[in-house]
C-alpha positions as CSV (number, residue, x, y, z in Angstrom):
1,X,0.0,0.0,0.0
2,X,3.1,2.7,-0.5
3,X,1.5,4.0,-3.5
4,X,-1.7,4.5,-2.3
5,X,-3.1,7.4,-0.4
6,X,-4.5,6.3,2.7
7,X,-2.6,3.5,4.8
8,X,-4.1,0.3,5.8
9,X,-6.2,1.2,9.0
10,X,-7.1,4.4,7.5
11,X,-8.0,3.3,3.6
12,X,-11.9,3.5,2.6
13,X,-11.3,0.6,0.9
14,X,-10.2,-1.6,3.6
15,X,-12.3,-0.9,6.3
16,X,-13.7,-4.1,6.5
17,X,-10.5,-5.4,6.9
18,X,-9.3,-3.3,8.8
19,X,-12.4,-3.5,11.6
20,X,-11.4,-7.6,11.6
21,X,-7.8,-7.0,12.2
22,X,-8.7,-4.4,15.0
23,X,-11.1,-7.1,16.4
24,X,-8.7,-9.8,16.3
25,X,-5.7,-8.2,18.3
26,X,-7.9,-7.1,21.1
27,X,-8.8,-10.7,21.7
28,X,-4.8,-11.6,21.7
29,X,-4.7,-9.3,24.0
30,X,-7.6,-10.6,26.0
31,X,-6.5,-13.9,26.0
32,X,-3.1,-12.7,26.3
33,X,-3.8,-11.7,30.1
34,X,-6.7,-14.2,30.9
35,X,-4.7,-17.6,30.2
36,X,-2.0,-16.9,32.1
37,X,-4.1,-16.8,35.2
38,X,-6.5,-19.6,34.1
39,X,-3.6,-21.6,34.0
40,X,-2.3,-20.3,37.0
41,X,1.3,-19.5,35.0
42,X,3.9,-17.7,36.7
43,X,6.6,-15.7,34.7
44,X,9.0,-19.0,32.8
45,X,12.1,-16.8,33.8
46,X,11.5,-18.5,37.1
47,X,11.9,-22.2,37.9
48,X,7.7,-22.5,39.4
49,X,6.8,-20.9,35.7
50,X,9.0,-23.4,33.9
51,X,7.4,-26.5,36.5
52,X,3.9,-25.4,36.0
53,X,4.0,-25.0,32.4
54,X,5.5,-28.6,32.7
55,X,2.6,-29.8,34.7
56,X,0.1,-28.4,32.1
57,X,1.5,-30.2,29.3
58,X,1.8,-33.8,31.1
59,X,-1.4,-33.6,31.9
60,X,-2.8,-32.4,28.4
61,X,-0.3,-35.3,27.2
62,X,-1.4,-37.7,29.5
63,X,-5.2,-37.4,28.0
64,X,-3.9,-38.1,24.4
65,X,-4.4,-41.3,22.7
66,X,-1.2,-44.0,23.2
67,X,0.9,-43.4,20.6
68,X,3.9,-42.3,19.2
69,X,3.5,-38.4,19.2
70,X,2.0,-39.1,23.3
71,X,5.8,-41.0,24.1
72,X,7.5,-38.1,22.7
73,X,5.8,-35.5,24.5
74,X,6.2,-37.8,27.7
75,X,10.6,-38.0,27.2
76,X,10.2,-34.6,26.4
77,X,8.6,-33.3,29.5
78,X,10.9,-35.8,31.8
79,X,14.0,-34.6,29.7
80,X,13.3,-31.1,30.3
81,X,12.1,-31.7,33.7
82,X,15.7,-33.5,34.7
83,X,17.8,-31.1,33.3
84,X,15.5,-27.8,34.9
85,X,16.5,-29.9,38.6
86,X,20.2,-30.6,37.7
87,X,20.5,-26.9,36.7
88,X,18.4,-25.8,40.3
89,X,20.7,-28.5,42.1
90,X,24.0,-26.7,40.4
91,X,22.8,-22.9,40.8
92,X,21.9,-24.0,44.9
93,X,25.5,-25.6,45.2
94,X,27.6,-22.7,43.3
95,X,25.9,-19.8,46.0
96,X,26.6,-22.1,48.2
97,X,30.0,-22.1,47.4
98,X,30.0,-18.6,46.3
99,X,29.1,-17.5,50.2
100,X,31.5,-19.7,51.9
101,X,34.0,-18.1,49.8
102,X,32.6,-14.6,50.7
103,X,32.8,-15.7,54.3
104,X,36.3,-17.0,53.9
105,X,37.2,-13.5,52.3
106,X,35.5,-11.2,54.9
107,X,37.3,-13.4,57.6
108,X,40.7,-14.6,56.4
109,X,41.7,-16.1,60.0
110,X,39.5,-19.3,59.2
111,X,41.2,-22.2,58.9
112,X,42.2,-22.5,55.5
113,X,42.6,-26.4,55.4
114,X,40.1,-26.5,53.8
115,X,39.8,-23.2,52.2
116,X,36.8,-22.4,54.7
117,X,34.9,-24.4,52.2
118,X,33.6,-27.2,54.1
119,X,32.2,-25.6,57.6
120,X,28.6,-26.1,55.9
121,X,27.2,-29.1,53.8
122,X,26.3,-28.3,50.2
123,X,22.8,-28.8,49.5
């Protein structure tokens, strides 16, 4: 439409069109905000986001007919669910470690046998 005179939400022509398109990305937008919370989603930058949005699709999988395409959903979801509680597990035992080395630092009278590193078990 660079040639013509009007643009698309604007043009006689289109206003149709243009009335759909309106119509359509306010309910994205609707939807946009009510699914979240009638799924009960939190933000997936978070690991509860990331577990719940898990738990929505095993369940959803878990009502499909046996089959091939069901199987792969289900290794997908345990896949993805080992690897989001080896990555919690590392992050928990690097601050762990990343303290004791802040305590270590603050106080360098410990006793450095150990580096200060072992006064508290890793989780």
């Amino acid at each position: 439409m660079k040639d013509l005179r009007f643009c698309f939400l604007h043009d006689p022509d289109h206003q149709q069109e243009a009335a759909e398109a309106r119509r359509l990305g306010g309910l994205r937008r609707r939807r946009e905000r009510a699914l979240p919370e009638a799924y009960e989603l939190e933000d997936l930058d978070r690991p509860g986001g990331v577990t719940r949005l898990l738990q929505i699709v095993l369940t959803d999988a878990l009502a499909l007919d046996t089959g091939v395409g069901r199987a792969r959903i289900l290794l997908a979801i345990a896949s993805i669910g080992i690897r989001l509680r080896e990555s919690l597990e590392f992050e928990a035992r690097l601050s762990a470690l990343e303290a004791a080395q802040r305590r270590q630092m603050a106080d360098p009278a410990r006793d450095t046998l150990d580096g200060g590193l072992l006064d508290e078990p890793l989780p």
